[in-house]
C-alpha positions as a Markdown table, in Angstrom:
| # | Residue | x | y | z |
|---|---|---|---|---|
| 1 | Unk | -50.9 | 8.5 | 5.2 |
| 2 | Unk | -49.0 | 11.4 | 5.6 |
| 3 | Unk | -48.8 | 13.6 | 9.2 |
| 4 | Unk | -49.7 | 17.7 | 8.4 |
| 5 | Unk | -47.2 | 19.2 | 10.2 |
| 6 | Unk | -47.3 | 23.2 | 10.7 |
| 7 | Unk | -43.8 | 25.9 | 11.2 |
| 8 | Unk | -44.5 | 28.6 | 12.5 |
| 9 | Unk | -42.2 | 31.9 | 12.8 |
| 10 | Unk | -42.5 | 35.4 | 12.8 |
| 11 | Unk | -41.1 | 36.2 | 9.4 |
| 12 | Unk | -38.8 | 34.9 | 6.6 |
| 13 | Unk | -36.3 | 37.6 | 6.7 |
| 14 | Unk | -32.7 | 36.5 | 6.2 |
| 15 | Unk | -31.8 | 35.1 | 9.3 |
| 16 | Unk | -30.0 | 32.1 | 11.4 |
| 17 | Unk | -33.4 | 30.4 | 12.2 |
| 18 | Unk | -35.2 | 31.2 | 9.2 |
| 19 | Unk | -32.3 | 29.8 | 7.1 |
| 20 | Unk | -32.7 | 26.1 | 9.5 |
| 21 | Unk | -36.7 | 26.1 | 9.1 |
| 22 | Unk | -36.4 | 26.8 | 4.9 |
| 23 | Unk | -34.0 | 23.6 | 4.7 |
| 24 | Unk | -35.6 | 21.6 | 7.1 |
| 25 | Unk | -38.6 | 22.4 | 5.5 |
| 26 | Unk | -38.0 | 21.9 | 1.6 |
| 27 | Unk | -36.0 | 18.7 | 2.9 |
| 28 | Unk | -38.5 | 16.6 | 5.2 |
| 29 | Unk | -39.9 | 13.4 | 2.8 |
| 30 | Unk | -43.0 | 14.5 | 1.7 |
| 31 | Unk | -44.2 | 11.1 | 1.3 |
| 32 | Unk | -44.0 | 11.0 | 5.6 |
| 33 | Unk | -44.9 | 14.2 | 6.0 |
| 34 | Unk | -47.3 | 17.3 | 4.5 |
| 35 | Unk | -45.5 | 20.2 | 5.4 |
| 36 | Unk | -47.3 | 23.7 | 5.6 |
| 37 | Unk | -45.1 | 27.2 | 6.5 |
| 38 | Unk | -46.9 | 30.2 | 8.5 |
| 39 | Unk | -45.2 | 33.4 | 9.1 |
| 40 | Unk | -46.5 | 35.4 | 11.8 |
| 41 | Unk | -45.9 | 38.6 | 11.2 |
| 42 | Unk | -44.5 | 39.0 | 7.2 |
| 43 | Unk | -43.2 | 37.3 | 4.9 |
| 44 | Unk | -39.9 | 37.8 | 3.0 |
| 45 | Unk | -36.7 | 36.9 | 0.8 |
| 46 | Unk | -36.8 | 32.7 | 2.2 |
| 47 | Unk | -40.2 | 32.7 | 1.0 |
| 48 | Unk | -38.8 | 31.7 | -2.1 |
| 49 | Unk | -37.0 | 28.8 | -1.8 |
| 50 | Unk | -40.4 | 27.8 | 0.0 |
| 51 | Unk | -42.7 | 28.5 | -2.9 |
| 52 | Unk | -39.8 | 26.5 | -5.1 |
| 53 | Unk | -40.6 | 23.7 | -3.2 |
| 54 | Unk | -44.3 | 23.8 | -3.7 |
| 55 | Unk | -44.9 | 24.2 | 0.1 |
| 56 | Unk | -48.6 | 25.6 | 1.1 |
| 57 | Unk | -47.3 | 29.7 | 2.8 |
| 58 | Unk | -49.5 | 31.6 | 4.9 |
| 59 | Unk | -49.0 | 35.0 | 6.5 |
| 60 | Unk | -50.7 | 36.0 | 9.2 |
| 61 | Unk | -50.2 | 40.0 | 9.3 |
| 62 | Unk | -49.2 | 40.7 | 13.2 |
| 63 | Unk | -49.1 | 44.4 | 13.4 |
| 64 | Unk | -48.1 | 44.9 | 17.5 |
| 65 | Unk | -46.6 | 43.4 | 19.8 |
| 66 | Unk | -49.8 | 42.5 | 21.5 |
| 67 | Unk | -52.1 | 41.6 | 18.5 |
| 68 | Unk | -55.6 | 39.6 | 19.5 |
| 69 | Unk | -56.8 | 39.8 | 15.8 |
| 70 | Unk | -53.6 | 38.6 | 14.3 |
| 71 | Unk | -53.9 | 35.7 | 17.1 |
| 72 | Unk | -57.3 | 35.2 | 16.2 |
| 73 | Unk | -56.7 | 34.8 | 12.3 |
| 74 | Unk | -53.5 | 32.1 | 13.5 |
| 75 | Unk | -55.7 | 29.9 | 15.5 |
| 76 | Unk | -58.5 | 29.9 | 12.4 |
| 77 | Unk | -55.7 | 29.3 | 10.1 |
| 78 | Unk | -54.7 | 26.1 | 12.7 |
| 79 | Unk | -57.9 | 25.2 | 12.6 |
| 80 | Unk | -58.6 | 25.2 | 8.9 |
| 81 | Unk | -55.7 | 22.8 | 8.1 |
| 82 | Unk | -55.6 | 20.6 | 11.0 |
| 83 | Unk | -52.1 | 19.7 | 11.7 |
| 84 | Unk | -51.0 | 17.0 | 13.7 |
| 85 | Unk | -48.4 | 19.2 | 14.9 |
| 86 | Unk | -47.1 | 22.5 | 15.1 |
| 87 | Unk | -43.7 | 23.5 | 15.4 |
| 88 | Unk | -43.0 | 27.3 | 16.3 |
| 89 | Unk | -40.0 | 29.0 | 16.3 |
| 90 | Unk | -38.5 | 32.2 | 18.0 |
| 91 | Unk | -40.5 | 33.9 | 20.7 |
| 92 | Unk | -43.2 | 35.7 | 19.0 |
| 93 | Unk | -44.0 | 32.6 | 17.6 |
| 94 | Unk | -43.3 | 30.4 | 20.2 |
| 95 | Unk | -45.7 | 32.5 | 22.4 |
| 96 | Unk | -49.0 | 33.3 | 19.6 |
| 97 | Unk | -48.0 | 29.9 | 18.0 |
| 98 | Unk | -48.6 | 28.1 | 21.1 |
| 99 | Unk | -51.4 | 29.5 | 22.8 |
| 100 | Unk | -53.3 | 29.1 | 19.6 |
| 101 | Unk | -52.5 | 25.7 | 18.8 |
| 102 | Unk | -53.7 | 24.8 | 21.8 |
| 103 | Unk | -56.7 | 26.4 | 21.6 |
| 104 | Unk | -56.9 | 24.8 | 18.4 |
| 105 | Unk | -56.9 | 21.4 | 20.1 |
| 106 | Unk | -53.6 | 20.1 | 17.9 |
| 107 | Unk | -52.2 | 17.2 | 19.3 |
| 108 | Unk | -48.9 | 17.8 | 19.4 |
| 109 | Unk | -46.7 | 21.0 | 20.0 |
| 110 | Unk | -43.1 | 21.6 | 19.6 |
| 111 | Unk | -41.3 | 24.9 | 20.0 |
| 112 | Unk | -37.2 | 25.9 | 19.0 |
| 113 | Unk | -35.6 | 28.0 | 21.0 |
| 114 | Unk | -32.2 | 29.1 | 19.0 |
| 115 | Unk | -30.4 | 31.3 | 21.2 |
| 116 | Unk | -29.3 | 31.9 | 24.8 |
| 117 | Unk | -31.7 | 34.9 | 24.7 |
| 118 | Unk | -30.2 | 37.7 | 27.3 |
| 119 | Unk | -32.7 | 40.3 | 26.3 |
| 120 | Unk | -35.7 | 38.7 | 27.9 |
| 121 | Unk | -37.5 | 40.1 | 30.7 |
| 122 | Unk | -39.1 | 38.5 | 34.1 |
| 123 | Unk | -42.8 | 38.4 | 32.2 |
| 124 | Unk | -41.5 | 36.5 | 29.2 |
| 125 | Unk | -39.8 | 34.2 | 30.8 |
| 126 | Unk | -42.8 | 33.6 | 32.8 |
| 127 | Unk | -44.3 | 33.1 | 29.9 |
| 128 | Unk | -41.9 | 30.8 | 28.5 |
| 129 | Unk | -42.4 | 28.5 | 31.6 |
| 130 | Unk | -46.1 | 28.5 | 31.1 |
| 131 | Unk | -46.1 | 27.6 | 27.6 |
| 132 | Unk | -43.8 | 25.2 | 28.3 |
| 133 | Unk | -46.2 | 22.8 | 30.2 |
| 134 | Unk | -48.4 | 22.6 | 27.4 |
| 135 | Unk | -45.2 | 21.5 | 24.8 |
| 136 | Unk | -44.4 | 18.1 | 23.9 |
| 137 | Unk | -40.5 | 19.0 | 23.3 |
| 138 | Unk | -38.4 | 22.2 | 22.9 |
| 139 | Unk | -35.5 | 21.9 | 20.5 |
| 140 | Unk | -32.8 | 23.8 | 20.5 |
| 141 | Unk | -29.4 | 23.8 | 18.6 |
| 142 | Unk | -26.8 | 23.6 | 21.8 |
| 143 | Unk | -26.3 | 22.8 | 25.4 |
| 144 | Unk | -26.0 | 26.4 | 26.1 |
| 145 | Unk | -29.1 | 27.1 | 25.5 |
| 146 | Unk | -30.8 | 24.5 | 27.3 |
| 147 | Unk | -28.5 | 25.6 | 30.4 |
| 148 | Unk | -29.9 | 28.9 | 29.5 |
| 149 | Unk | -33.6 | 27.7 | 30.1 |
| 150 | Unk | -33.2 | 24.8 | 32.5 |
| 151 | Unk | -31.7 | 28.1 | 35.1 |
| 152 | Unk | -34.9 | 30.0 | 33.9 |
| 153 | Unk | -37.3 | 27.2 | 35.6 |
| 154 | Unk | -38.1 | 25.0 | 32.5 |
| 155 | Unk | -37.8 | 21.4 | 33.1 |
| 156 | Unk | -34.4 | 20.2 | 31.1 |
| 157 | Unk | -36.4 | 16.6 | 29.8 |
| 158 | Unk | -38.5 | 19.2 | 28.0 |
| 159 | Unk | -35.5 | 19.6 | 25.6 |
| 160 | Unk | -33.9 | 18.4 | 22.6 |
| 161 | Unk | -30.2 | 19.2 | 21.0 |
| 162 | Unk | -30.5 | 18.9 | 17.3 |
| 163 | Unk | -27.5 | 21.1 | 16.1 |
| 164 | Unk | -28.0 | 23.4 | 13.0 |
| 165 | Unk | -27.5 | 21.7 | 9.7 |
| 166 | Unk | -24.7 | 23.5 | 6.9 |
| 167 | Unk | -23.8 | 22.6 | 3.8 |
| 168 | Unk | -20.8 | 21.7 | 2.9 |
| 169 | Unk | -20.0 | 23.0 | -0.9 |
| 170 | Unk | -15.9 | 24.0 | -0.7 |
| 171 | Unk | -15.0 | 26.4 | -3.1 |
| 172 | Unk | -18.3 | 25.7 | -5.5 |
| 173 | Unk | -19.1 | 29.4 | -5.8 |
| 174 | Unk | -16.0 | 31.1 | -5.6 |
| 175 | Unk | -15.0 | 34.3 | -7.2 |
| 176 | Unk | -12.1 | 35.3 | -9.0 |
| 177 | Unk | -9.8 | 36.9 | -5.8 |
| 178 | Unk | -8.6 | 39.3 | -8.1 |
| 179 | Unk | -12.2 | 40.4 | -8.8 |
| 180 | Unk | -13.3 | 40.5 | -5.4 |
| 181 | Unk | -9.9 | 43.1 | -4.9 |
| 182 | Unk | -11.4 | 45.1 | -7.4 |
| 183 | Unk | -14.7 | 45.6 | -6.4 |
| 184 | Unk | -13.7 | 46.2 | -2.8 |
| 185 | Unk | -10.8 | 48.9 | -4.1 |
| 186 | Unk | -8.3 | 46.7 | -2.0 |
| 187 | Unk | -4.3 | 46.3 | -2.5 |
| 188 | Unk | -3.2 | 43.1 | -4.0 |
| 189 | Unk | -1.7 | 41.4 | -0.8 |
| 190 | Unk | -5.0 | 42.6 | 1.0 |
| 191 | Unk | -5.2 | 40.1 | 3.6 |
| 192 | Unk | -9.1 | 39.7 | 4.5 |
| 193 | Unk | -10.8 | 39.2 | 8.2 |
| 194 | Unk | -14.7 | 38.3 | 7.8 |
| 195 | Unk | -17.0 | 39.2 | 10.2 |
| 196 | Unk | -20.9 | 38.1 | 9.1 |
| 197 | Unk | -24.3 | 39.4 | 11.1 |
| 198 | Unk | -26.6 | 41.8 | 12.5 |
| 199 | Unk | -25.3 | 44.9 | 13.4 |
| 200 | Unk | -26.5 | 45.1 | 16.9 |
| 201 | Unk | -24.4 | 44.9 | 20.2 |
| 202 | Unk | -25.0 | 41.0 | 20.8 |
| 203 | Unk | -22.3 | 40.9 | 17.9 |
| 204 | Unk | -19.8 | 42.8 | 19.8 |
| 205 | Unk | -18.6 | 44.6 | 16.4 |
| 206 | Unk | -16.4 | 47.2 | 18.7 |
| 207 | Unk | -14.7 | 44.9 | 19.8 |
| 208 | Unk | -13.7 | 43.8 | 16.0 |
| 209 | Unk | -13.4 | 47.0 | 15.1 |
| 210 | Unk | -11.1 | 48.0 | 17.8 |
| 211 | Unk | -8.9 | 44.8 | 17.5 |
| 212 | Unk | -8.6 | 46.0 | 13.7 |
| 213 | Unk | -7.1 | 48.9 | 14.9 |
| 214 | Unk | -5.1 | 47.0 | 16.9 |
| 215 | Unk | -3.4 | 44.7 | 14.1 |
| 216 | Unk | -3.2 | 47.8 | 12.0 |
| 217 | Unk | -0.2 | 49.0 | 14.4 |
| 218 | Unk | 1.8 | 45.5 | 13.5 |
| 219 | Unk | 0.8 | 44.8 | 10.0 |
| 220 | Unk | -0.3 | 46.9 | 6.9 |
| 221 | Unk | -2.2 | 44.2 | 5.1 |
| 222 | Unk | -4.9 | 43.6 | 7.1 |
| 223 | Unk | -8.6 | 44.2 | 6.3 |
| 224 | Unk | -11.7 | 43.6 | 7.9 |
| 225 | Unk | -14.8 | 43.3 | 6.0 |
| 226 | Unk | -18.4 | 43.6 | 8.3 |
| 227 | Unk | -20.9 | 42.2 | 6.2 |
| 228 | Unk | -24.7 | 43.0 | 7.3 |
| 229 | Unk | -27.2 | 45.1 | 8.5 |
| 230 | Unk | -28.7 | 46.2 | 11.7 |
| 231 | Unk | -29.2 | 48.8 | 14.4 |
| 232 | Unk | -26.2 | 49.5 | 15.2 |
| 233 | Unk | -24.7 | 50.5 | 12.1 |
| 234 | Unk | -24.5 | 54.6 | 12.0 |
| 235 | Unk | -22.8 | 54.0 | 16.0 |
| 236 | Unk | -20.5 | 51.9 | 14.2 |
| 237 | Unk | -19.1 | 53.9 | 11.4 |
| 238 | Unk | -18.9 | 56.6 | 14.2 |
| 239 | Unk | -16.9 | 54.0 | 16.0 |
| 240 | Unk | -14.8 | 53.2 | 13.0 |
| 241 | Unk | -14.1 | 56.6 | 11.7 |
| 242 | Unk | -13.0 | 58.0 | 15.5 |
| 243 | Unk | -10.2 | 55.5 | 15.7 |
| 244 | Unk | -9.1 | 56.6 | 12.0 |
| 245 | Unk | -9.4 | 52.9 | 10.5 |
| 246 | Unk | -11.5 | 53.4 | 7.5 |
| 247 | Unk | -8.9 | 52.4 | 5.5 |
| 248 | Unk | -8.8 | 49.2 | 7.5 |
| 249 | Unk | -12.4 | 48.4 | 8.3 |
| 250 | Unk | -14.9 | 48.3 | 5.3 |
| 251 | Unk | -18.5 | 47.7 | 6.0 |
| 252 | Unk | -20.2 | 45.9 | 2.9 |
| 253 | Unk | -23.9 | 46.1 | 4.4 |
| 254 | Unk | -26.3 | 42.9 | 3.2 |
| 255 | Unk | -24.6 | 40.4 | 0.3 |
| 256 | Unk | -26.1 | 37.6 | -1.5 |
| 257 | Unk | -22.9 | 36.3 | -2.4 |
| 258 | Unk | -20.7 | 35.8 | 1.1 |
| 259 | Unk | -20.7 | 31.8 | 0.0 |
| 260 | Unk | -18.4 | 33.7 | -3.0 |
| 261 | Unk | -16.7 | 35.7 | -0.5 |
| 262 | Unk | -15.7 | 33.3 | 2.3 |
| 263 | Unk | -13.0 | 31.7 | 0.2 |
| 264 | Unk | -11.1 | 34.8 | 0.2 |
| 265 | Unk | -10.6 | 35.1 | 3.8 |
| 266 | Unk | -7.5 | 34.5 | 5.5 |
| 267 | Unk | -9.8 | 34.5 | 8.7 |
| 268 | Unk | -13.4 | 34.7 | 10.2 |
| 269 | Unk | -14.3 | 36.6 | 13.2 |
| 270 | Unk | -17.2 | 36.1 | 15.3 |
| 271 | Unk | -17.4 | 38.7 | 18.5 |
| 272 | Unk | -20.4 | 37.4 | 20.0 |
| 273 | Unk | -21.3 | 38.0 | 23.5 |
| 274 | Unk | -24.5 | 34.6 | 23.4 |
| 275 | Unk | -25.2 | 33.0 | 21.0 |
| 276 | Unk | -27.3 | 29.6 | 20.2 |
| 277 | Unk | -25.3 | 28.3 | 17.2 |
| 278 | Unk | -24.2 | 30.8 | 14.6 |
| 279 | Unk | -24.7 | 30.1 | 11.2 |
| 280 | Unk | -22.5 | 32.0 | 10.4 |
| 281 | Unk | -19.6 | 30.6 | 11.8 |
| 282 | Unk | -20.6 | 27.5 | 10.9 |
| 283 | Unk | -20.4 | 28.4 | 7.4 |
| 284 | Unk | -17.2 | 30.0 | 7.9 |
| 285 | Unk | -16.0 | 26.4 | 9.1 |
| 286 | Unk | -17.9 | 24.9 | 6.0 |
| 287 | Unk | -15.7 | 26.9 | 3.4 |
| 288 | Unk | -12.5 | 25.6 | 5.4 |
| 289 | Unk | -11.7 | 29.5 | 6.4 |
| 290 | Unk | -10.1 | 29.3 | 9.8 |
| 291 | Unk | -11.8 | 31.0 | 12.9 |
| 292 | Unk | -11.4 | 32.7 | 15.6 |
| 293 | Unk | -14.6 | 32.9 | 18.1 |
| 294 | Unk | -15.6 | 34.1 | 21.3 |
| 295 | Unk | -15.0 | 31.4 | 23.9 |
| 296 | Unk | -19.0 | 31.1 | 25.0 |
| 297 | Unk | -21.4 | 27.6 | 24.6 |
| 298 | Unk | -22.8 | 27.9 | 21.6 |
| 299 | Unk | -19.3 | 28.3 | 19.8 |
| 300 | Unk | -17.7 | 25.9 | 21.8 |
| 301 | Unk | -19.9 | 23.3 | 20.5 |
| 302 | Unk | -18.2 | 24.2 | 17.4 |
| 303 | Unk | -14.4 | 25.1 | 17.5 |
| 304 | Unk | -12.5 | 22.6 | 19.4 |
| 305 | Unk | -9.4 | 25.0 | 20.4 |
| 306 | Unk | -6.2 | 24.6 | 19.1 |
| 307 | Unk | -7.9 | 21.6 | 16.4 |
| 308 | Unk | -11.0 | 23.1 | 14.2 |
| 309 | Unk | -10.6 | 27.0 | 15.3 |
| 310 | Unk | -9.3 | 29.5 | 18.2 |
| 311 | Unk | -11.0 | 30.9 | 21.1 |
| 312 | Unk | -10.7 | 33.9 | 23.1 |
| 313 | Unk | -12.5 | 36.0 | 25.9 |
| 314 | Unk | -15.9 | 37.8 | 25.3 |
| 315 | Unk | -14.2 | 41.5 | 25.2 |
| 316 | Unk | -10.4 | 40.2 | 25.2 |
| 317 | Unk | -9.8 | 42.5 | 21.9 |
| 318 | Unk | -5.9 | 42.3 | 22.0 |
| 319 | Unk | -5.5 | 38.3 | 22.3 |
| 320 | Unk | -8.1 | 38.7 | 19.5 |
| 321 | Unk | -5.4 | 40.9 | 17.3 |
| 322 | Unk | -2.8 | 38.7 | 18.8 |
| 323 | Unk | -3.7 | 35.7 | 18.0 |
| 324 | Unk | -4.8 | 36.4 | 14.6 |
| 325 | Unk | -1.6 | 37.7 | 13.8 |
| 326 | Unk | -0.1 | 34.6 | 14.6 |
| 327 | Unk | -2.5 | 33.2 | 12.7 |
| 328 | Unk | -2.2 | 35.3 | 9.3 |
| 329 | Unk | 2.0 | 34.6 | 9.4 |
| 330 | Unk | 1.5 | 30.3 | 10.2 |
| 331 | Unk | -0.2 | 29.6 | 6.8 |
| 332 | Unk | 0.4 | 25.9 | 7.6 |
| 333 | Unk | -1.4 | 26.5 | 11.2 |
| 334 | Unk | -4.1 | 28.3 | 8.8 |
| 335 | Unk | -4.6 | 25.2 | 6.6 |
| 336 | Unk | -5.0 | 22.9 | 9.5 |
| 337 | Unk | -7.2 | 24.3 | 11.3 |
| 338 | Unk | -9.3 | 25.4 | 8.3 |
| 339 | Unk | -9.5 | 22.0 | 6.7 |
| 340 | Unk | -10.4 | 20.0 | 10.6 |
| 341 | Unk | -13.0 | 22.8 | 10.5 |
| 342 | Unk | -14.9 | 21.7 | 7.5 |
| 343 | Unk | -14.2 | 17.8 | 8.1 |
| 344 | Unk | -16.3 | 18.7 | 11.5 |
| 345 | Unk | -19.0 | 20.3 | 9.4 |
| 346 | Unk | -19.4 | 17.4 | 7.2 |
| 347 | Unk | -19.2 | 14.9 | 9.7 |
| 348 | Unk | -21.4 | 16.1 | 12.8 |
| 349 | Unk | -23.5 | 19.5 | 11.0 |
| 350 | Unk | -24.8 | 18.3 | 7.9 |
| 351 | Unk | -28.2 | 19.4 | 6.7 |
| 352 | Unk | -29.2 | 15.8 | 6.5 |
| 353 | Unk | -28.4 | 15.0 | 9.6 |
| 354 | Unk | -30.5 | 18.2 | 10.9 |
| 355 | Unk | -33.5 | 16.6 | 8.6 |
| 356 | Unk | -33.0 | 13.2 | 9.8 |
| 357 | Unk | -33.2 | 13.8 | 13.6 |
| 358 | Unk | -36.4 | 16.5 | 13.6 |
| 359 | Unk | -38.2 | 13.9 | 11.4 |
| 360 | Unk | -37.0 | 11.0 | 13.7 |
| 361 | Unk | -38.7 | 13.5 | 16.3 |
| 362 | Unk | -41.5 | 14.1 | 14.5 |
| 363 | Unk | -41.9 | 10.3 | 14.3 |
| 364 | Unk | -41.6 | 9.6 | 17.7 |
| 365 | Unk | -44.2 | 12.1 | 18.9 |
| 366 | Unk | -46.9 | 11.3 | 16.3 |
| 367 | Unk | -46.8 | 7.7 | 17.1 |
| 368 | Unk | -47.4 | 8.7 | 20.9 |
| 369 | Unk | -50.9 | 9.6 | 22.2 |
């Protein structure tokens, strides 16, 4: 007999847990387990891939932050399909998801917390302490963010590391470089930096842009592309065009195709000031495109300095330009660290191993009382 198991999250946007619940979802065995997807507030483009599958999709509608008839129609919807378990994901989720699936009598609860979250304030991390005593485990994808927490007031044996899961496909959907060149309107001997995310200050973007600026003064071949969307994208292009780079700094907004891009880059940035565990990077590492990352927990987990990437200072823009200079004239220091990058990926990240420990979890908990 299968166990009904129920993800929760607040929508199905493009996004770093999003991407974790569609695999994990389409790749559970469904003779062990009946999965069923709920998104709280909207739906969106990893529907898809979910509806591919043949997996069961509700959406509940949640209009305001504060929503008692959107929590009302989740905890009929609970109650209508009778999981065993419920596992919720990202704090609106994690917060309506909770209370109502309790309410809802299931027997087991699980939440996912993904990142070191910063923003949150005093009452919702009270919150997150009080749902906390009715959860039967909190997975998270690094250390860091259990330290996070565990300082917060929640009880570390609530929690469980299972690291994101990537795939690792080298090269499979590569573009033509020259055609990439073209469609950007870039030089020949265009060297290309990749930067992948929101656009929102967590990112630290200025401090990309302005160590562009900063390579610019010792080489003429650099580039960086800043592929996404966000918030903070008009401050940004302010940002760019006032230090007179937008010749060097090329924002490409939202692409389906960065798997076809990554290839093509010399180097991936990540500027983050927290993080959980970027996918981002990790995909980056996947395509064997050597990285350099800000030196915080949730990348550390990843790149191993000097071996699988490079590290450097949140804010510490000119040992960011300075050490991917070095970087970009060492191709034999580029291929090394690119190539122990993806072995890492393969060996410790896969998606199967991501599958393999949530169902082992899933396992463990159903089979407890």
């Amino acid at each position: 007999m299968t166990a009904r198991i129920l993800h929760i999250i607040p929508t199905l946007d493009q996004g770093g847990a999003e991407k974790q619940l569609t695999m994990l979802a389409t790749r559970l065995p469904r003779e062990r387990f009946d999965i069923h997807v709920c998104a709280l507030t909207r739906s969106g483009p990893l529907a898809e891939p979910l509806v591919e599958a043949g997996l069961p999709l509700q959406t509940i509608g949640k209009r305001w932050k504060v929503d008692p008839a959107a929590y009302l129609r989740l905890v009929r919807v609970i109650r209508r399909l009778r999981p065993q378990l419920v596992h919720t994901w990202l704090f609106a989720a994690n917060a309506y998801g909770r209370q109502a699936a309790r309410q809802a009598r299931v027997p087991h609860i699980v939440a996912a917390e993904r990142c070191v979250d910063r923003w949150k304030v005093w009452h919702e991390l009270a919150l997150d302490r009080h749902l906390a005593r009715c959860t039967d485990r909190i997975v998270t994808n690094s250390s860091g963010v259990v330290d996070f927490y565990v300082r917060h007031g929640i009880d570390r044996a609530k929690f469980e590391v299972i690291p994101n899961g990537i795939e690792v496909q080298p090269g499979a959907q590569a573009r033509a470089r020259a055609d990439v060149l073209q469609e950007l309107q870039l030089p020949a001997d265009a060297r290309l930096i990749g930067a992948v995310g929101r656009l929102w200050p967590q990112k630290g973007y200025k401090d990309l842009i302005w160590a562009a600026e900063l390579l610019k003064v010792v080489r003429s071949d650099t580039h960086l592309l800043i592929i996404g969307e966000g918030p903070q994208y008009a401050q940004l292009l302010r940002w760019r065009d006032g230090l007179e780079i937008a010749d060097r700094v090329h924002f490409l907004g939202h692409r389906r195709d960065v798997a076809a891009l990554l290839p093509h880059l010399s180097c991936f940035w990540l500027g983050s000031a927290y993080e959980g565990q970027s996918n981002a990077l990790m995909e980056a590492m996947a395509a064997g495109v050597p990285v350099v990352a800000t030196d915080i927990p949730g990348n550390r987990d990843l790149v191993v300095p000097d071996e699988t990437g490079l590290l450097f200072r949140v804010g510490d823009r000119a040992t960011l330009a300075r050490v991917t200079h070095r970087l970009l004239d060492d191709p034999v220091l580029a291929q090394r660290l690119g190539q122990a990058a993806q072995r890492r990926m393969r060996e410790y990240f896969g998606v199967g191993q991501m599958v393999d420990r949530h169902a082992a979890l899933y396992d463990r908990l159903l089979a407890s009382r």
